[in-house]
C-alpha positions in Angstrom: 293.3 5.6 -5.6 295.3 7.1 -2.6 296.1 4.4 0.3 296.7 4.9 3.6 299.9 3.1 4.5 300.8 0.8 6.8 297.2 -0.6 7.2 295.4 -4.1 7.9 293.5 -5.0 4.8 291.5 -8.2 5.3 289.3 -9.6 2.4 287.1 -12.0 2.6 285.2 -14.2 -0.2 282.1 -16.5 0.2 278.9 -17.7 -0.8 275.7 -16.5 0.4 275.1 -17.2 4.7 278.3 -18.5 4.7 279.0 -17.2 7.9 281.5 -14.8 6.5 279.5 -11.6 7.6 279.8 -12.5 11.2 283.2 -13.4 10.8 284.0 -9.6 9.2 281.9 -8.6 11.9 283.9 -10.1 14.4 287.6 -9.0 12.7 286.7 -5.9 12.2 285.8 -5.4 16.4 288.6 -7.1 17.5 291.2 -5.5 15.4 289.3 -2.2 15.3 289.3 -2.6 11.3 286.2 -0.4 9.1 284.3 -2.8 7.7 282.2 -3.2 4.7 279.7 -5.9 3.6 279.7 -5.3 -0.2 276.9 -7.5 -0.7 274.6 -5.2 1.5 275.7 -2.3 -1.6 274.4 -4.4 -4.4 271.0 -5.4 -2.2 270.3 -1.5 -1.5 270.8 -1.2 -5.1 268.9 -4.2 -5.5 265.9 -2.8 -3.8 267.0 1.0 -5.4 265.9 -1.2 -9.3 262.7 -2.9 -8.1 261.1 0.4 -6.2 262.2 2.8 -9.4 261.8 0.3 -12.4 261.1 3.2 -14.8 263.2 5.6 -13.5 266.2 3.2 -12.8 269.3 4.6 -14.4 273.2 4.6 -14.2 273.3 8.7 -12.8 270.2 7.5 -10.1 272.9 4.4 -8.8 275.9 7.0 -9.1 274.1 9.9 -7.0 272.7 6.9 -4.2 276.0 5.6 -4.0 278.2 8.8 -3.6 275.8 10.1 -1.1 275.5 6.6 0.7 275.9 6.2 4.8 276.3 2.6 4.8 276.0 2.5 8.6 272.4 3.3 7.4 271.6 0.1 5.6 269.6 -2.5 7.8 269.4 -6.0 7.2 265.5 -5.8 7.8 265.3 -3.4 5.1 267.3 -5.5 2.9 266.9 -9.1 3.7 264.3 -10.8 1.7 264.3 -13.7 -1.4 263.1 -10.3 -3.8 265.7 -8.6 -3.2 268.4 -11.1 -3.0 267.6 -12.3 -6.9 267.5 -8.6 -7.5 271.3 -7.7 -6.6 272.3 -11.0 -8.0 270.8 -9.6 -11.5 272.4 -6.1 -10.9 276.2 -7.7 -10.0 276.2 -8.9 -13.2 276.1 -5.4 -14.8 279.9 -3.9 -15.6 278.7 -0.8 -15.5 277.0 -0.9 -12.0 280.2 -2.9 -10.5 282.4 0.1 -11.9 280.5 1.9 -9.8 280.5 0.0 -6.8 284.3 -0.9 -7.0 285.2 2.9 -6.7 283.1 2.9 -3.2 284.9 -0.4 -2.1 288.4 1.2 -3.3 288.3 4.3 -1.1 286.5 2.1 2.0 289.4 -0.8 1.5 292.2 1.5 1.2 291.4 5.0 2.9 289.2 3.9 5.6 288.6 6.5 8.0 291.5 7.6 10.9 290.2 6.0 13.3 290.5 2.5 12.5 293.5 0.4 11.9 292.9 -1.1 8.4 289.4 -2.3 6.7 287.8 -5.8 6.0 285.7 -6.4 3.4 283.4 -9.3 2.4 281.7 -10.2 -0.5 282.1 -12.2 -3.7 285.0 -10.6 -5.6 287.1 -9.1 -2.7 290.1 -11.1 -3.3 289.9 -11.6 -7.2 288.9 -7.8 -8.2 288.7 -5.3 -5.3 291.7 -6.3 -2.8 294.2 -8.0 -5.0 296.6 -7.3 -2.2 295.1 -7.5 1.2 297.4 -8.2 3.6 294.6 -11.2 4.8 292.3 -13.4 2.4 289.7 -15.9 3.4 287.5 -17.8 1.4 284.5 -18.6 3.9 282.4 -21.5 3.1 279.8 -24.3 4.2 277.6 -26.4 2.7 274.1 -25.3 0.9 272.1 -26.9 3.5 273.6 -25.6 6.4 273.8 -22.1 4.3 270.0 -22.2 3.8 269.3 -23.2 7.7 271.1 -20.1 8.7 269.5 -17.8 6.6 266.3 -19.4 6.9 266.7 -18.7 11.0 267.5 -15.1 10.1 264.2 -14.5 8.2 262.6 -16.1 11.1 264.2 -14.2 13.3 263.3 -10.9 11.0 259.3 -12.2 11.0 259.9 -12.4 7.4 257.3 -15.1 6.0 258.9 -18.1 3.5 259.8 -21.3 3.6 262.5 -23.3 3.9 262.1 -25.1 1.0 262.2 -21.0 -0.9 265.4 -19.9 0.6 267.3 -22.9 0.0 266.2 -22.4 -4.2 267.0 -19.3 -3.8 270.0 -19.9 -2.8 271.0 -22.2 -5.3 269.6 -19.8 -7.6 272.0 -17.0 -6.5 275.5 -19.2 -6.5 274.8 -20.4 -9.8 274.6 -16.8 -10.6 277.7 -15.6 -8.4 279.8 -18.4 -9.7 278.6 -17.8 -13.7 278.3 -14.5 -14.0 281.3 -12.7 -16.7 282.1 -10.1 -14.3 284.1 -10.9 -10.8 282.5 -14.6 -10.5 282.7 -16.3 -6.8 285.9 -18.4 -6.7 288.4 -19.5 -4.7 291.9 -18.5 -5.6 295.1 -19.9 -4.2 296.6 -17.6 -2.4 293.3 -17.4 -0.2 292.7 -19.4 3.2 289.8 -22.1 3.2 287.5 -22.0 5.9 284.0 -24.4 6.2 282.1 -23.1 8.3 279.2 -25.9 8.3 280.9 -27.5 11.5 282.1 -24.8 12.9 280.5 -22.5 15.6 281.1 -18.9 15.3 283.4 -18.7 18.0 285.8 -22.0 17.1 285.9 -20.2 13.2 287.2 -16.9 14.8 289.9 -18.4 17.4 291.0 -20.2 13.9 290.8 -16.7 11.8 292.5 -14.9 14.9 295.6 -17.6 15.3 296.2 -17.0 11.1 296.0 -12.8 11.7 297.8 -12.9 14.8 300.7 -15.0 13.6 301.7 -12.5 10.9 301.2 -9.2 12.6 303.2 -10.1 15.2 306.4 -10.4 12.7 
């Protein structure tokens, strides 16, 4: 894969409504970095599996995937407990995260002109997709405060469930992120701890922004 040189490369690792979406969110603005939220790829394709069950196939992921605007993908579109145990089935498959990890390769380290670098969140950004990165967070906080959030974003969304079903679900999904064979959820040494259960999203930036802003200014 060709890289751009001298480039920001932030990656970020964490478990489901960690916070670490808004964070990327927040980087990626302030430092004018692309940025990618892998996990939205594997819920499109997620979604892609349950609306084409019989026609679902390797070539129909490769095709949707080559041709994919992921400025596109809306959380609406994407956000719901069906979907969710969906992509955590599909991460599992080798072949499907071959597939993917091309995508996040030429996003990570040929982002477009215009921007200074890329971050990229998900579950295997440090350990498998950005070995390297320049910057590597592993964003956390604790399952109920995890399941609060995302409940608030499905009420926020109109989405009907209950508390009581995203929190399972949740604990469903990070026993599958943290199990699975291929690129499980960890945390590695190298990367920077951050719990987010106490932390509002502006105190967990000013903390991520001190770490960036005392190395780039070497």
């Amino acid at each position: 894969m060709k890289k751009r040189k001298n480039i920001i490369t932030v990656a970020i690792d964490s478990p489901a409504a960690a916070g670490a979406g808004t964070q990327a969110k927040l980087i990626s603005k302030y430092y004018n970095l692309f940025y990618l939220d892998t996990g939205k790829i594997y819920r499109y394709i997620g979604k892609l599996k349950l609306q084409n069950k019989k026609k679902f196939s390797y070539n129909l992921v490769k095709k949707k995937i080559n041709s994919l605007n992921i400025r596109q993908l809306k959380d609406n579109d994407l956000l719901s407990n069906n979907i969710a145990i969906s992509a955590s089935k599909i991460a599992k498959d080798k072949k499907i995260r071959d597939i993917v990890h091309k995508f996040q390769q030429k996003c990570a380290y040929y982002p477009p002109k215009k921007y200074n670098g890329s971050v990229l969140d998900g579950r295997d950004i440090i350990t498998v997709q950005i070995k390297d990165a320049m910057f590597k967070f592993y964003i956390t906080a604790s399952l109920e405060v995890r399941a609060k959030r995302r409940f608030q974003e499905f009420k926020d969304l109109k989405k009907k469930i209950t508390y009581k079903e995203v929190l399972k679900t949740l604990k469903i999904r990070d026993k599958s992120d943290k199990e699975r064979k291929y690129g499980p959820l960890k945390k590695t040494k190298d990367s920077i701890l951050i719990n987010t259960s106490k932390l509002s999203k502006k105190a967990c930036f000013k903390k991520i922004r001190t770490i960036m802003d005392k190395k780039l200014s070497y």
